[in-house]
N, C-alpha and C positions, 0 to 999 in steps of 0.2 A: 737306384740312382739318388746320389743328394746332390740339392741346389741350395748352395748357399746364399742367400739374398732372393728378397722375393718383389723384387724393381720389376721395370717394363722386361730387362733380359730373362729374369730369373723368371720370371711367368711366363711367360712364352719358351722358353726353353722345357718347363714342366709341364707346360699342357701340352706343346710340338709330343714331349716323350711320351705321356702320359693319355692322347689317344693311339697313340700306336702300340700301346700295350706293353709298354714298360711302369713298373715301380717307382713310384717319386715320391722319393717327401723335401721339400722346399722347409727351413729355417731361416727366419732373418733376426737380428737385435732388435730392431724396433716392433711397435705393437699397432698395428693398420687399423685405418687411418694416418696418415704421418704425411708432414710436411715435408715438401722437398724443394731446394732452389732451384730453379727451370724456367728455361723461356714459355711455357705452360703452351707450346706451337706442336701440331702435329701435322708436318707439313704433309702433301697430295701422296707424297712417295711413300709414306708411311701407312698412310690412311688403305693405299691399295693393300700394302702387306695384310694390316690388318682386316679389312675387306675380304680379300683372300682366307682369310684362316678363320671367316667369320664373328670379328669383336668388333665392328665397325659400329653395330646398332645402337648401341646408348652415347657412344662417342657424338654421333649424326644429330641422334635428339637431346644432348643434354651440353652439348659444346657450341660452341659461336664460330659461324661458319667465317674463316680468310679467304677473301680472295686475291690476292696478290700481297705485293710489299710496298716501304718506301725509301727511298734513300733519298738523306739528307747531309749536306756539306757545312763545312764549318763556316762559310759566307752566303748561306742562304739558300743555297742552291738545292732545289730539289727535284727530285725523279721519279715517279709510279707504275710500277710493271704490273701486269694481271696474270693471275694463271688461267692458263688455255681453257677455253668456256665447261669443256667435258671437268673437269680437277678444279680441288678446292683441299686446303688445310681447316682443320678443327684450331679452337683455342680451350683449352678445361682447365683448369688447376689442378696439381703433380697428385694432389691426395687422392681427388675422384680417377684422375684415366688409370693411375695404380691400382685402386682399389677395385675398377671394374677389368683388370686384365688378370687380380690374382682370383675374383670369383668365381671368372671364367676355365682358370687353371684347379682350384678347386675342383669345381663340377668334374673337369677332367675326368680328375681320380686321384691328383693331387694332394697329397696330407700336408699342411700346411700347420706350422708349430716357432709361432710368433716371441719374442723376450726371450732369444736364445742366440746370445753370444758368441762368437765363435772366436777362439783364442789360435787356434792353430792347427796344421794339419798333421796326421799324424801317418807316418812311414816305416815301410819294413825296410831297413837298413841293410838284411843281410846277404845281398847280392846285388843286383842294381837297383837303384832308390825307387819303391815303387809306392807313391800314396794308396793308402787305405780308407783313410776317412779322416775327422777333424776330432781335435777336443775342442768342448764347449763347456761354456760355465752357464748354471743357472742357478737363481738362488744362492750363489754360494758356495754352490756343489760344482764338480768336474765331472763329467762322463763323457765318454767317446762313440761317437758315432759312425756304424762303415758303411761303406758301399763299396762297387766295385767302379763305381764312375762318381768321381765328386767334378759338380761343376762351379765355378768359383764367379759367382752374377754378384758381389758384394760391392761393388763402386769404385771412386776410385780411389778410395782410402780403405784398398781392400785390405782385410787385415791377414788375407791368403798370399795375394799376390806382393805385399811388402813383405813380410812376413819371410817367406824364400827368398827375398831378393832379387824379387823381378822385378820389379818397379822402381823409380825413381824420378825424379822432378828435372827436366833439362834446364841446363843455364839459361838458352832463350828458348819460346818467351817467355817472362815472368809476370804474368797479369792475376789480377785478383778482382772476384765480382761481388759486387754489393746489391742485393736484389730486395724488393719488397711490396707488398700488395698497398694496393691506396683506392681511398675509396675518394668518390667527388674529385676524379681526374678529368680533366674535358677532355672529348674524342675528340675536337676539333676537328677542321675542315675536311679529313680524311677520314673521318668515320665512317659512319654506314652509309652505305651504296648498295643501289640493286644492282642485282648480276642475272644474268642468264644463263639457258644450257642450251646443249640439243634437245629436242624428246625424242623420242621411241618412231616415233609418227613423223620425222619429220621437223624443219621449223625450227622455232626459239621460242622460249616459253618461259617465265621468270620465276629463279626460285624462292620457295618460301622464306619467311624468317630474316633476320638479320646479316646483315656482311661486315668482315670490319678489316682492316689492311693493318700486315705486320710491319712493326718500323724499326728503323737502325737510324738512328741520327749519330754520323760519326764528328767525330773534332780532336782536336789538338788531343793527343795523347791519350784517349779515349774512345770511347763508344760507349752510346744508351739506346737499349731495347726499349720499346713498346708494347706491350700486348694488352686490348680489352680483352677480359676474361669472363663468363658469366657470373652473375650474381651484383654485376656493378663493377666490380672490383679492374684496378689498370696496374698488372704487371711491369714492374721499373726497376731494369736491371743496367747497373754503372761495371765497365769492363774498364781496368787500368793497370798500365802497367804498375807494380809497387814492391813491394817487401814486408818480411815479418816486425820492422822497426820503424814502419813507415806512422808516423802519429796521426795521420788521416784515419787509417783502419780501427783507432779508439775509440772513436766515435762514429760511425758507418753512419747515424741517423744525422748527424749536422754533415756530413762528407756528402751524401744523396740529398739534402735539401737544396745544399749548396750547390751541387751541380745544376739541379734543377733551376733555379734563384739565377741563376747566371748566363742559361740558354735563351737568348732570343725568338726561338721559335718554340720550347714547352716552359715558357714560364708562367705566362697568361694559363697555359692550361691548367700549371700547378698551382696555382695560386691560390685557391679554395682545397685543395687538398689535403689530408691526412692520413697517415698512417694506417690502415687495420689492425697491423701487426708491428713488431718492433722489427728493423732488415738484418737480413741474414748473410754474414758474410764466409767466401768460398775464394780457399786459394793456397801456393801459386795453382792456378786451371789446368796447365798442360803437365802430363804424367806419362812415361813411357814405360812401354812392360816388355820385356822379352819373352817372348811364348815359352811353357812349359817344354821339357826334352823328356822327361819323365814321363812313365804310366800313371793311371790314374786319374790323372787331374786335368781339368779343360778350364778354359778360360772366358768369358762375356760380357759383354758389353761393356762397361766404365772399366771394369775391373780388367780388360785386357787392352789400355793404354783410351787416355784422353786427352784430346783436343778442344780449342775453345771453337765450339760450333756454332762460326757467327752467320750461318744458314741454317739455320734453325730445327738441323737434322739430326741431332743429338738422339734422337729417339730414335728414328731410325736406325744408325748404328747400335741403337741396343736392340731394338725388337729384330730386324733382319739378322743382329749379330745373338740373340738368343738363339733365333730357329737355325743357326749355324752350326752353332754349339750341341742344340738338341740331335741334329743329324749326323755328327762326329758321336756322340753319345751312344745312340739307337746303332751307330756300325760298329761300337766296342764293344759293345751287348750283342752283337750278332756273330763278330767276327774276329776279336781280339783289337789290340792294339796297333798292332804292327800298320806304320805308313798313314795312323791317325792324323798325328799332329800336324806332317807335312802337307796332309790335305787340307785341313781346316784350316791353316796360314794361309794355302793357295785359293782355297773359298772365298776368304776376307780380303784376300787382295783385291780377286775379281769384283767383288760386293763394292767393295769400299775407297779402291785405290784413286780413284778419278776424283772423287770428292773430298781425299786427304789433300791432295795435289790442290784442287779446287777452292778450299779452307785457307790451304798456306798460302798461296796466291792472293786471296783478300785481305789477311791479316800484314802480308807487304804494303799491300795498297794501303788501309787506312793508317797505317804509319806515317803516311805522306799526306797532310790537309790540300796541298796542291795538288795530288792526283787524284784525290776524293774528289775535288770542286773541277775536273777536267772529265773525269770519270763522269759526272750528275749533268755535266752540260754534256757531253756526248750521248748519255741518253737523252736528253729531250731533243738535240737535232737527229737524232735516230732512234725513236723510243722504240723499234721492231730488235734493234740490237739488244736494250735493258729488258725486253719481252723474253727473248729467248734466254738471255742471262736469271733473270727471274725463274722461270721453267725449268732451268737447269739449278737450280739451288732448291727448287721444291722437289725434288726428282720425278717432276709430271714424268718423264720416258717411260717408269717403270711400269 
């Protein structure tokens, strides 16, 4: 089995295969360690997956525990939901939870083979189109890679899934995100907070460590993420809608100061701030893919259609839509192809269809500053409603 890209899908797809005793080798272009633009959130619903599959432990001890969210309107108005005492979201930066999901894929059994390009897939044409494997470039040189299952976890600027023509960019929406770490951010008034849990025995008992509340401050034609991160560092990502001619996106570092500079509610914070790193700009966001019809080929996470996941489940759909893929995989290995694809659509719908529904629903709303600021005073005269809204955007259910 080859896995193209070795992200959250592309590891978890290779270790899902790779304990059950299939062959993997994992290639990506870049060389781990690597930076990646991400809300750096790994919400309750995720953390179970990973729980489940056993990767939770360095995540727990080396990430900054979330306990809920906040939302904030373009007149002030704000609202704070918690997630149910049992669930809690992680916060890490994209390089560390990467780098501890491909070690873990490693250990698997996983061959893992980093600075390896992949140009394109390569197919036996002479009856119905059926992939064989990829050519890749390294060094310079061209060689071709087979398998009898290639999985395509390459992002969403896959060069697999544009490449065939499955992908493409829809007219709406058209948003573009500007993201960047900063150090000397103030947590402000929503920072850390102690939480509690059940214990084992009984009671409520308070957990270790720090807590810190994910944020969305929406407004006029926009939205900005919050996330503290370990190390100091505060996650600040600007979503808007724009264009590839837009002269804002010139300069991403005066475009994100300036937003900052002009919020009444994180200005004060940003004030003493500065950059880490220079921001990195990603877009248009939303990508649609048409699942494969073809043998051969499977598709994950980014790399099989992306959304702007302003519930912060981005991961999620890749790590559940890795071990998706991995299962589609492990039954072409056992049983051929026939009635693959149709299932692995119908996997994903079930995984994921409530919370695509759930995405496009919010990205309506923040459209509108008046039903944002209708929305933020609804939750405070019924914060049991923004509670279970909250819950349901972590996916504590799962």
């Amino acid at each position: 089995m080859l896995i193209v890209g070795a992200g959250p899908a592309g590891a978890i797809a290779g270790l899902v295969a790779a304990r059950a005793g299939a062959r993997v080798r994992i290639v990506d272009r870049a060389t781990f360690p690597r930076d990646k633009l991400c809300g750096d959130t790994v919400n309750p619903g995720t953390m179970a997956v990973l729980r489940r599959l056993g990767l939770s432990a360095e995540i727990e001890r080396g990430g900054l525990r979330v306990g809920g969210m906040i939302l904030t309107g373009e007149r002030g108005v704000s609202v704070e939901g918690r997630y149910p005492e049992a669930d809690s979201g992680y916060a890490m930066v994209r390089r560390a939870l990467d780098s501890v999901l491909l070690t873990h894929a490693v250990a698997a059994g996983c061959e893992f083979e980093p600075g390896v390009a992949v140009q394109r897939v390569v197919a036996d044409e002479s009856g119905r189109r059926v992939v064989t494997g990829v050519a890749v470039g390294v060094n310079g040189q061209t060689r071709t890679l087979t398998a009898p299952v290639v999985i395509a976890a390459d992002g969403r600027r896959s060069a697999i899934a544009w490449g065939l023509g499955l992908a493409r960019h829809p007219l709406r929406p058209r948003r573009w995100a500007i993201g960047a770490y900063f150090e000397n951010f103030a947590p402000g008034a929503i920072g850390v907070r102690p939480q509690t849990t059940t214990s084992s025995a009984g009671g409520v008992r308070p957990h270790g460590g720090a807590w810190t509340l994910g944020e969305m401050h929406v407004r006029r034609n926009c939205y900005i993420g919050v996330a503290q991160v370990p190390g100091g560092l505060t996650n600040v990502c600007l979503v808007k809608p724009s264009g590839p001619a837009d002269a804002d996106l010139r300069d991403p570092s005066a475009l994100l100061l300036r937003a900052l500079a002009d919020d009444p509610l994180l200005r004060d914070r940003a004030a003493d701030a500065r950059f880490a790193a220079p921001p990195v700009v990603l877009g248009p966001l939303a990508v649609d893919v048409d699942p494969p019809s073809f043998d051969g080929l499977l598709l994950a996470g980014d790399a099989a259609g992306f959304i702007d996941p302003m519930t912060g489940d981005g991961l999620r759909f890749a790590v559940r839509g890795g071990e998706l893929a991995a299962d589609a995989a492990l039954d072409v290995l056992a049983h051929g192809w026939t009635g693959v694809h149709a299932h692995l659509a119908n996997a994903r719908r079930r995984a994921f269809a409530g919370k695509w529904r759930f995405n496009r629903a919010l990205r309506a709303l923040v459209a509108s500053p008046r039903a944002v600021d209708l929305a933020t005073l609804g939750g405070r005269l019924a914060p049991g409603a923004f509670e279970r809204l909250v819950t349901h955007a972590g996916d504590c259910a799962l």
